[in-house]
N, C-alpha and C positions, 0 to 999 in steps of 0.2 A: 360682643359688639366690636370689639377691637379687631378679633378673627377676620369681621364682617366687613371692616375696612380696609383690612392689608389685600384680601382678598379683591372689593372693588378697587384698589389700586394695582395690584396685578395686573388686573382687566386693562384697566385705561392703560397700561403698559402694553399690554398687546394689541391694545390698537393702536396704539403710536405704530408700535411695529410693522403691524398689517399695511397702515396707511404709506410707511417708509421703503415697502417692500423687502424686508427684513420676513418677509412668512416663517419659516422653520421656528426661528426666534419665537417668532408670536406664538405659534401651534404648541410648544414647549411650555410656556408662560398658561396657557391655556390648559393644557395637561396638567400641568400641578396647582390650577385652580381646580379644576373638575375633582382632581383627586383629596385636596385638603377639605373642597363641600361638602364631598362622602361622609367626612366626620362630625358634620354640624348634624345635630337634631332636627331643626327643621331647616330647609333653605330660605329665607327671603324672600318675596314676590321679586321686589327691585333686582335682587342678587340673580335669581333666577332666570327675568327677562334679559337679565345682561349676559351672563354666563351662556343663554341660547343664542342671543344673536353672536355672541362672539364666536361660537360654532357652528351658525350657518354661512358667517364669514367664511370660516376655516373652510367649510367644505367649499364653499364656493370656490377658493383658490386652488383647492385640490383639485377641482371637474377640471379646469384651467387648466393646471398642471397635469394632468392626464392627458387630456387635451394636446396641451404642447409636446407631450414628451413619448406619448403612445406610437406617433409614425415614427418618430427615432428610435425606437425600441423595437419595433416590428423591424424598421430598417438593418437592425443591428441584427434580428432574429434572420433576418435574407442572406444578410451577409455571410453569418455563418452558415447559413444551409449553402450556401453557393461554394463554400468552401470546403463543404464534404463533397458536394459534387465537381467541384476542380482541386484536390487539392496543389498545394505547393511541391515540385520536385526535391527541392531543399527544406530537410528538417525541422532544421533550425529557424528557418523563413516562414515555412509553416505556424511554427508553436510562436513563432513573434504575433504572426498576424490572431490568435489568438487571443494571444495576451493584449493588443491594443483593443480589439474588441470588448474584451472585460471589464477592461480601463474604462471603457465609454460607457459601459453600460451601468459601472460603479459612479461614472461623475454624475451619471443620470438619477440614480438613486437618493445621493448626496444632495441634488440641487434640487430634489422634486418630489410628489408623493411616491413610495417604493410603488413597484412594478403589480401587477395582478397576479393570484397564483398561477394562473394557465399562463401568461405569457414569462413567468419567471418557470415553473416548469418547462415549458416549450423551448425556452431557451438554456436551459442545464440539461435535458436530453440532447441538443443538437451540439452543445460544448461536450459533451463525451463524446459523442460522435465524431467531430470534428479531431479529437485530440487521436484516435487510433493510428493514424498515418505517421504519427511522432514515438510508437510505441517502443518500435523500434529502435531508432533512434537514442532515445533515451534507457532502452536496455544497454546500447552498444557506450553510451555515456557511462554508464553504471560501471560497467566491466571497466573500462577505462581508469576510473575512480577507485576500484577495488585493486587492481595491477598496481595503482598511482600507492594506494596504502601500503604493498607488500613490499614495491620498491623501498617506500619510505621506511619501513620497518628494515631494511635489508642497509641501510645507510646508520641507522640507527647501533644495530648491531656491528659494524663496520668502525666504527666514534669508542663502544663500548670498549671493543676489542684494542683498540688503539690506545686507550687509555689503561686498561690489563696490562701490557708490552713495554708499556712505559712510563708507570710512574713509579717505576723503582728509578728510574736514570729517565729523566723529562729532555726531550730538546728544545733550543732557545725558544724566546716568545716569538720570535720572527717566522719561525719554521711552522709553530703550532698555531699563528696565524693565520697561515698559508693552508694548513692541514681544515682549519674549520674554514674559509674561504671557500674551499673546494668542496667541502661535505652541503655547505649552505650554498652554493650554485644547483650540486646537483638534488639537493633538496626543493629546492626552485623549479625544478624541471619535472620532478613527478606531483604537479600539479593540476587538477582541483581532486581531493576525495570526498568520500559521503560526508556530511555534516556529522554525520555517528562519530567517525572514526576522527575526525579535525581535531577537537580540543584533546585527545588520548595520545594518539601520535606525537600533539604539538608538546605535552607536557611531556614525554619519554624523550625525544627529539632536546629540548631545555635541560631535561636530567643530566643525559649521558653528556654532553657539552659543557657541564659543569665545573668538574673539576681540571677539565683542561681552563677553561675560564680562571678560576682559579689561581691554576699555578701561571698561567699568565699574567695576572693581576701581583702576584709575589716576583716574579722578576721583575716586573716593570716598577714594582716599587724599590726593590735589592737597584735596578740599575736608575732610577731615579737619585738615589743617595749616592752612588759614584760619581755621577752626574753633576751633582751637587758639590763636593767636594775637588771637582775638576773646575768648576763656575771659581770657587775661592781661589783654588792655584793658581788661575791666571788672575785675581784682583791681587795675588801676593807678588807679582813678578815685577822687579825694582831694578833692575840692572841699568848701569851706566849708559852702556853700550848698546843700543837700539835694536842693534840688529841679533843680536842675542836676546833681547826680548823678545821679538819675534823667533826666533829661533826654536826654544822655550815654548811657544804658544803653537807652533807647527806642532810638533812632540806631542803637548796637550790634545792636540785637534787627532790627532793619529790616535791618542788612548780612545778619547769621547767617538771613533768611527768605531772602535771594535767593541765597542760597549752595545748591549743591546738597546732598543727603544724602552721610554722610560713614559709610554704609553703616549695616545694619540692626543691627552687634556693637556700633558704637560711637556710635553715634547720641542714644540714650535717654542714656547714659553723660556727656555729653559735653553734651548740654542742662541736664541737671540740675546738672551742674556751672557748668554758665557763668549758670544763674542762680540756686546758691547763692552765688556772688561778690556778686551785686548785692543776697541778702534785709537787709544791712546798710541800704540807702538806704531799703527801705520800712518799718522798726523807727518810724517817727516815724509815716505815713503809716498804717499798719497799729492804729495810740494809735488815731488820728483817726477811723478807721472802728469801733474799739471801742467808742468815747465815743459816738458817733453814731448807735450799735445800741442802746446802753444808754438813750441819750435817748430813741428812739425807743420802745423799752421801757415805760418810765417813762410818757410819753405815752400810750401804747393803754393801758396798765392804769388811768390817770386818766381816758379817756377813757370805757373799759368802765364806771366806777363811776360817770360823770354829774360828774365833781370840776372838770371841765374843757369847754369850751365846743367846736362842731366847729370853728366861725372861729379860733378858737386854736387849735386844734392843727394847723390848715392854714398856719394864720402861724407857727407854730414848725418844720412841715415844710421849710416855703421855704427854710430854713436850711438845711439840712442837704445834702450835693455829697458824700461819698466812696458814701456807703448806699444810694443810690436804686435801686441794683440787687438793694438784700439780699431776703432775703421778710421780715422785721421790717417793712421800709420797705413793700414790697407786702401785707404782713397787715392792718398798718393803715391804708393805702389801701381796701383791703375793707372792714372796719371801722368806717371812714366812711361807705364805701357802703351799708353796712348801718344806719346809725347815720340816715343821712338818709332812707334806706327807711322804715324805722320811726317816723321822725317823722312821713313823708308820708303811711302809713297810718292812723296815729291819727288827724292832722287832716279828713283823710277821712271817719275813721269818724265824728267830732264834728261834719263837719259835714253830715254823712249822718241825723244823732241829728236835728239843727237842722231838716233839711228834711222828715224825718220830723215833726217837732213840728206843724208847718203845719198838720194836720188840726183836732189836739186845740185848739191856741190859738184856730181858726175855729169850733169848737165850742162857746170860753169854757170847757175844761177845764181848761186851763193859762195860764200868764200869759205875753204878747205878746213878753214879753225871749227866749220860748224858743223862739224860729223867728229865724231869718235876719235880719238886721237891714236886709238890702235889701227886704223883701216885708213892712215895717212898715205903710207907709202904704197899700199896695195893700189887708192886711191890714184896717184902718182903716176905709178906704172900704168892703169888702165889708159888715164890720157894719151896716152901712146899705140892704142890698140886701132890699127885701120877699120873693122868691124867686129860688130858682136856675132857668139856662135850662141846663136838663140835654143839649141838644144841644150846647151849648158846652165845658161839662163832658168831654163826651165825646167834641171833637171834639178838647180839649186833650191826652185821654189818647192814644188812638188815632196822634196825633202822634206825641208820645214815643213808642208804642213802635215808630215807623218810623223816628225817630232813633237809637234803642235798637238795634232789630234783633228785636226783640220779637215773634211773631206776636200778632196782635189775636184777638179772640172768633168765631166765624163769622158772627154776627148783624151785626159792625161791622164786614163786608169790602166791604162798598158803600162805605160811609165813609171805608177807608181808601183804597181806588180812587180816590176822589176826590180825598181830599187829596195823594196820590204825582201826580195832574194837575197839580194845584193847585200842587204844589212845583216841579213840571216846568215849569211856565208862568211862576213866579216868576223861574227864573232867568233868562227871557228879558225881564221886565219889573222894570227896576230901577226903579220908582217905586212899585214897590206900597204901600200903606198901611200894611196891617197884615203887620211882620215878624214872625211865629211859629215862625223856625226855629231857635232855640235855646232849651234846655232852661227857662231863670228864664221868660224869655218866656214860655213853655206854661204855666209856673205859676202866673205874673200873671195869664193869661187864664183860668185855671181860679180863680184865689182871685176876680177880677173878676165870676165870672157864678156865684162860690156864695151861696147863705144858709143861714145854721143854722136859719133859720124853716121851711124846707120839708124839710130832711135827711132823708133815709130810709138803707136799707141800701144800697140803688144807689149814694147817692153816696160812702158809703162805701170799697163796694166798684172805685168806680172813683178813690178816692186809694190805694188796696193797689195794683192798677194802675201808677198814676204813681209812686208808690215804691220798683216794681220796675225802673221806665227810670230811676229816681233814681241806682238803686245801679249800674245799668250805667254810664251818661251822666258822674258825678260825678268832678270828679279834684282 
């Protein structure tokens, strides 16, 4: 009786189920009632009538789910015939599409009544089928896999012998770091092989790596306890004298560099410790660089407002030995660079202003103080000249702008032809008379052969000219 009940509550559980759409669930529940009634002597009327309907339920949901899932399944069965009959140029694109086909055909299985035998048949001939055009492929994979083994084996062998060679006399752990670094890169490289041969390799591969492991692990503790013992030397270091404390802890730091690593857990650990021991000795040293930032400070902000001269604040720099490497210290280095820039531009432009004036003072539009104070008397004399000799004029612009870089007018490319001779021949005759190769020069010979008696716009036009090799030429 009791059977007869857990059993009618089964039931009523797969119809919740049924009714929750939970099927699989239910059909399950349903299966191991059918299978526990097997054991009853007789079945029940009631047990009976419930047990059938809950089986005509089940198939009902199966025709459904046949139903539902039969054109997905033929669909899936198309799919793949369309894929023997096109298949994919790429292998690997090939065996994917495949593989998602399968997928779906397993979700379908999973979510619904399994497939029929003919359309599950139907569809495992046409998956072999399908797979031939990858045959290949996957031989040339295999080779690949099998090379990838032998390589591996050849690396393996390559460790063993290294450790043969050298464990009578090991070198540092640094070096046999470096040595397994490189074996495990190009162990990395002869990858994937057959699954056969993975866990064999891998455990040969872990073997022969071992005992260099090993003795790495024994220096790195040997230089751990140096280590250690370098950490106390500078918590012992008591001197009067600061700067031989530091002293002292350089010393230290040069041991602790030729010490080898004292492994990657305790390393970082074990550094910072050994030189917070010594932040005690740079507390003075550490003032010194503050004060020295601060000065520096003070300086470029006096410096910026013009309150303070550049020679001074270079004479004030001179000073200063902890900073020189701060950016404070490199900012205002800039600073100055910039500070001298700016002054050399200005006097540039003022005296670009000056040489510009030339015209106008030769004209008597302005007064003689406002031109260059070297081109006074040239200036002077010219006032005296009854006219200008305009090929001079013009032989002086034409010049400049061959010192310039200036193209000349077309009309003056004779002119300049000659004088690019003219300057060609000079420098095989160092006695020539008349030097006209630099720029004041060209302008003497130009203020020399002007007069304002004869001025037109020509001559004008050819000090706008020289004005523009002015601005090139000037520095």
């Amino acid at each position: 009786m009791e059977t007869n009940q857990h059993l009618f509550k089964e039931l009523e559980a797969a119809e919740r189920l049924f009714s929750d759409g939970s099927i699989k669930n239910a059909q399950k529940r349903l299966r191991n009632v059918l299978k526990e009634s097997k054991a009853l002597d007789k079945i029940p009327n009631k047990l009976r009538h419930k047990i059938n309907a809950a089986i005509s339920k089940s198939r009902y949901f199966d025709e459904i789910s046949s139903f539902a899932t039969n054109p997905k399944r033929n669909d899936l069965i198309n799919k793949l015939d369309d894929l023997i009959k096109n298949p994919n140029n790429n292998p690997r694109k090939h065996a994917h599409k495949i593989h998602e086909i399968h997928t779906q055909w397993q979700l379908l299985d999973l979510s619904s009544k399994p497939a029929s035998k003919s359309q599950w048949l139907n569809f495992n001939d046409l998956t072999k089928k399908a797979w031939e055009p990858c045959k290949e492929y996957f031989d040339e994979i295999k080779q690949i896999k099998v090379k990838n083994a032998s390589k591996r084996n050849e690396i393996i062998k390559d460790i063993n012998k290294f450790v043969n060679d050298n464990s009578n006399k090991w070198p540092n752990s640094k070096d046999l770091i470096i040595f397994l670094q490189k074996t495990f890169k190009d162990w990395q490289k002869y990858a994937p092989v057959l699954d056969e041969d993975l866990e064999k390799l891998k455990k040969l591969y872990f073997d022969a790596r071992k005992p260099i492991n090993d003795e790495i692990k024994q220096q790195e503790d040997k230089n751990k306890e140096k280590k250690i013992l370098l950490i106390k030397k500078v918590a012992e270091i008591t001197n009067d004298d600061n700067e031989k404390n530091i002293s002292e802890f350089i010393k230290l730091k040069d041991e602790w560099s030729n010490i080898g690593t004292a492994g990657k857990k305790n390393e970082k650990k074990m550094w910072d410790e050994f030189n917070k021991n010594a932040d005690r000795f740079f507390v003075e040293r550490k003032q010194k660089l503050t004060d020295e930032i601060k000065k520096i400070g003070d300086l470029n902000k006096k410096l910026n407002n013009d309150e303070i001269s550049i020679s001074e604040v270079k004479s004030a720099l001179n000073e200063i030995s902890d900073a020189i490497n701060t950016k404070e210290f490199k900012n205002i280095n800039k600073d100055i660079k910039s500070k001298i820039n700016d002054i050399n531009i200005a006097k540039k432009k003022e005296r670009f202003i000056a040489y510009a004036n030339i015209y106008d003072v030769l004209m008597g539009k302005i007064e003689i103080d406002k031109a260059p104070s070297n081109f006074i008397n040239t200036i002077q004399r010219s006032l005296e000249n009854a006219e200008s000799n305009i090929n001079e004029l013009n032989y002086a612009c034409v010049k400049l702008e061959i010192l310039a870089g200036i193209d000349s007018l077309k009309k003056d490319q004779s002119i300049r032809n000659n004088i690019q001779l003219e300057m060609l021949s000079n420098k095989f005759n160092k006695n020539n008379v008349l030097d006209t190769n630099d720029m004041d020069s060209l302008i003497n010979h130009f203020i020399n052969n002007f007069s304002k008696n004869d001025s037109k716009t020509i001559h004008a036009n050819i000090w706008k000219r020289i004005i523009k090799c002015v601005d090139k030429l000037i520095s």
